[in-house]
C-alpha positions as CSV (number, residue, x, y, z in Angstrom):
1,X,0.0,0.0,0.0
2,X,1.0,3.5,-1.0
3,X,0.6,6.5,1.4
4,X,-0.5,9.0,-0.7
5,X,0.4,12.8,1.1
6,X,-1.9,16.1,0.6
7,X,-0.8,19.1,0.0
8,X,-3.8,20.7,1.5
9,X,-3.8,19.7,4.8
10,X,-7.4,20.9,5.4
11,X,-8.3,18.1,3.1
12,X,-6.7,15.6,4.4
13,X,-9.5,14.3,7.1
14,X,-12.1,13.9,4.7
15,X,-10.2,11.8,2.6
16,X,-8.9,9.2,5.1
17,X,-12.3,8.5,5.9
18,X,-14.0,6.6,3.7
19,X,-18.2,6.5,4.8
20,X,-21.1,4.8,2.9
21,X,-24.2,5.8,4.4
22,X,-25.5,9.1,3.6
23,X,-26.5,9.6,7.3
24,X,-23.5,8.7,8.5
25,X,-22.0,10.9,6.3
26,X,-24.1,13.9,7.4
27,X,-23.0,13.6,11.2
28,X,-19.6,13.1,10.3
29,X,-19.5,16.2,8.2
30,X,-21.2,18.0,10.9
31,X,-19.3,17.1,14.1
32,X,-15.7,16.9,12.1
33,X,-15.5,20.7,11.3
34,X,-15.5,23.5,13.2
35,X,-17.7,26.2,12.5
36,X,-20.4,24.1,11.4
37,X,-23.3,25.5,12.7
38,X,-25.2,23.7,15.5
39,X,-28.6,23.2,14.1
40,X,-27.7,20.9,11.6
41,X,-26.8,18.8,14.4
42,X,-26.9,20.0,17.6
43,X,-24.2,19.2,20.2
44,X,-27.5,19.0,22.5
45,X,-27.8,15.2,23.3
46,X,-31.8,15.4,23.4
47,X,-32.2,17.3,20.1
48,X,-29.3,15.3,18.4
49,X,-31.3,12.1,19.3
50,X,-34.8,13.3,18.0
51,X,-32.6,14.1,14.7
52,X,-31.1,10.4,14.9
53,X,-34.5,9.2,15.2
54,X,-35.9,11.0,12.1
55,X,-33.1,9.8,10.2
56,X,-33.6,6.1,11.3
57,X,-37.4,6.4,10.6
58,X,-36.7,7.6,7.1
59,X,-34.9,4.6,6.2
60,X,-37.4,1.9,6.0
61,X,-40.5,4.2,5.4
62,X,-40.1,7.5,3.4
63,X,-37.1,6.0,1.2
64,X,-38.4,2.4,1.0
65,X,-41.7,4.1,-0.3
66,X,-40.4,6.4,-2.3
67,X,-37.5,4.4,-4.1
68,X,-39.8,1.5,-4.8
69,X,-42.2,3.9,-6.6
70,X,-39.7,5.9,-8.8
71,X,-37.7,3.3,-9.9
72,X,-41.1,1.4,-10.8
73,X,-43.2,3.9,-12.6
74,X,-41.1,6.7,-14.0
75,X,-37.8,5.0,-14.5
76,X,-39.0,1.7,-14.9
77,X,-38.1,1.7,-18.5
78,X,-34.8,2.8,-18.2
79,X,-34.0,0.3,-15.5
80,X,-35.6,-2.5,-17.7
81,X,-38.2,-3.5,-14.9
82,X,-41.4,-4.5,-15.2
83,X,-42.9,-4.1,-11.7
84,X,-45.8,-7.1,-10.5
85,X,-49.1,-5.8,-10.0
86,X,-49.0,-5.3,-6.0
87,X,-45.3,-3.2,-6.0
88,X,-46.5,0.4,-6.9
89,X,-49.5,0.6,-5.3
90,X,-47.9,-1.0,-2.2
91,X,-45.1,1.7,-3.0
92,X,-47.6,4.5,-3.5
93,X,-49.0,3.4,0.2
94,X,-46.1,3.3,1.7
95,X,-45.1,6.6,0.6
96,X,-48.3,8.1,1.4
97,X,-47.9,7.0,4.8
98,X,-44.9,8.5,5.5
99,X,-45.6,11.8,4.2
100,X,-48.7,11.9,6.1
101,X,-46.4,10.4,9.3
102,X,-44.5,13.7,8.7
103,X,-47.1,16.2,8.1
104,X,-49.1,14.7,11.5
105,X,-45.9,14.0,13.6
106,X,-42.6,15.1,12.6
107,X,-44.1,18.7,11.6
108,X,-46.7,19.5,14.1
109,X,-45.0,21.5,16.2
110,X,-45.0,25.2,15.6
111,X,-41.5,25.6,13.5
112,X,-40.9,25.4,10.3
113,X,-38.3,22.6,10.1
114,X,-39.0,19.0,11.4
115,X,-39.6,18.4,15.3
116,X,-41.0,22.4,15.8
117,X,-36.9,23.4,14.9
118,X,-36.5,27.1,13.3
119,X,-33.9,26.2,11.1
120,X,-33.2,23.1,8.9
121,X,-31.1,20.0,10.6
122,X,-29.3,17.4,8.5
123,X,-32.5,15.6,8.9
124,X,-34.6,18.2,6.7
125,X,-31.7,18.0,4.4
126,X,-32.3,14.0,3.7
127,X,-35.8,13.9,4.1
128,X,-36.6,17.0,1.5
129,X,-33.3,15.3,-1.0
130,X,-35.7,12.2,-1.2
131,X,-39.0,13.6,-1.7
132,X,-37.8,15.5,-4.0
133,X,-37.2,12.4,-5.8
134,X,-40.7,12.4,-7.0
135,X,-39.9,15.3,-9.4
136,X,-38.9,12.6,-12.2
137,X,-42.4,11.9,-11.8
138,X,-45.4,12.4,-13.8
139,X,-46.2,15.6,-12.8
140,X,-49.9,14.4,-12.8
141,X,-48.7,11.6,-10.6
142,X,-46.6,14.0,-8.9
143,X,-49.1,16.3,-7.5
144,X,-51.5,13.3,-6.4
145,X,-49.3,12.8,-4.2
146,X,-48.2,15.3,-2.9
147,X,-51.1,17.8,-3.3
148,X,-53.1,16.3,0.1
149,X,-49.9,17.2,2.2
150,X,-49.4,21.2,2.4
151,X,-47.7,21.1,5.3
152,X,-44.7,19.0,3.6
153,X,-44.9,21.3,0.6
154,X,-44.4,24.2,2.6
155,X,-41.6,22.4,4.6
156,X,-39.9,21.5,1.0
157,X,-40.0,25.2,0.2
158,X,-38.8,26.5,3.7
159,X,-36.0,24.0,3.2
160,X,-35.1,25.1,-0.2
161,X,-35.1,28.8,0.5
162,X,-33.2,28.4,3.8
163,X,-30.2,26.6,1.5
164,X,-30.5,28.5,-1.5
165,X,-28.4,28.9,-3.8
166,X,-27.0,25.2,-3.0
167,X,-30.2,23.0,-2.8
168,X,-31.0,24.4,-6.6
169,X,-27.3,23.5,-7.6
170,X,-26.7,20.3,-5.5
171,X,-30.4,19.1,-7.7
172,X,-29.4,20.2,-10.7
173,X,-28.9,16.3,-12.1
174,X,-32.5,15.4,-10.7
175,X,-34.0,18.7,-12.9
176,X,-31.9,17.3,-15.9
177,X,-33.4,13.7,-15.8
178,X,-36.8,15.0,-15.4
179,X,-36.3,17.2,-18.5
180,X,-35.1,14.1,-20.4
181,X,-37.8,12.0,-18.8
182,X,-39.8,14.6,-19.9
183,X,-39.0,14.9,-23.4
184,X,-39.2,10.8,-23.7
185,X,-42.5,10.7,-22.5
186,X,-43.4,13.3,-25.1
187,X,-42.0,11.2,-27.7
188,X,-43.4,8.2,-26.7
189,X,-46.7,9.8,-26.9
190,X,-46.3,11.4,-30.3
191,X,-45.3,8.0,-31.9
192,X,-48.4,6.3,-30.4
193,X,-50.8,8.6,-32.1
């Protein structure tokens, strides 16, 4: 093995740490550097766990829902898959669930970030990043969706003006799949007719 030396040296942690999990990844970022502010995740063992268990809960419920759905309807074709006749409504369940689990629970206290919080915590960061999943969507689909759950479209907006200009930027290759989706779906429906 090769050790391989930086010359930045602020670098340097980042790189010896190699992390999988995009959790994981969040608290690491967040506790390894100074400066990072504290509501992303607080130092505040109480508000840190509530956090932790946001970002466990979104794991088998919010993602399993939403990831089943997306890559069965909208990029089903592109992924070759021809879902069985139980997945996306099961998916579309699922999903529909959690966002009402979040609207009810994780938002009904009187701030605008999840668990009553005034600003955004690494937990609004992951939860928003995968709803906004849905965007490759049919927009039709899209809005069924999400159209009975204000509360989380308000959140989604809070969240994205709060990190503007970088939540625009960081989904700029989810807005270029939907245009392509988009533009496929267009063709596809111009050749049927």
């Amino acid at each position: 093995m090769k050790l391989k030396i930086y010359a930045d040296r602020l670098s340097q942690p980042s790189r010896a740490v190699l992390i999988f999990c995009n959790h994981a990844i969040l608290r690491y970022l967040a506790c390894a550097f100074p400066g990072v502010a504290d509501h992303w995740y607080p130092t505040d063992l109480i508000k840190r766990a509530k956090i932790d268990s946001v970002l466990d809960w979104h794991h088998s419920n919010l993602r399993r829902g939403e990831v089943t759905l997306v890559q069965n309807t909208a990029l089903a074709t592109i992924l070759g898959r021809q879902p069985g006749p139980h997945v996306v409504p099961e998916a579309e369940k699922l999903l529909s669930a959690s966002l009402e689990k979040i609207e009810t629970f994780w938002l009904k206290e009187n701030g605008q970030f999840l668990l009553g919080n005034s600003q955004p915590s690494i937990a609004d960061l992951s939860l928003v990043c995968e709803i906004m999943q849905l965007e490759v969507m049919e927009e039709e689909d899209r809005n069924r969706i999400l159209g009975p759950h204000k509360k989380v479209q308000q959140w989604i907006e809070d969240t994205k003006l709060a990190t503007r200009p970088h939540f625009e930027e960081i989904h700029g290759v989810l807005y270029q799949v939907k245009a392509k989706l988009q533009k496929q779906r267009l063709l596809g429906a111009n050749t049927e007719t």
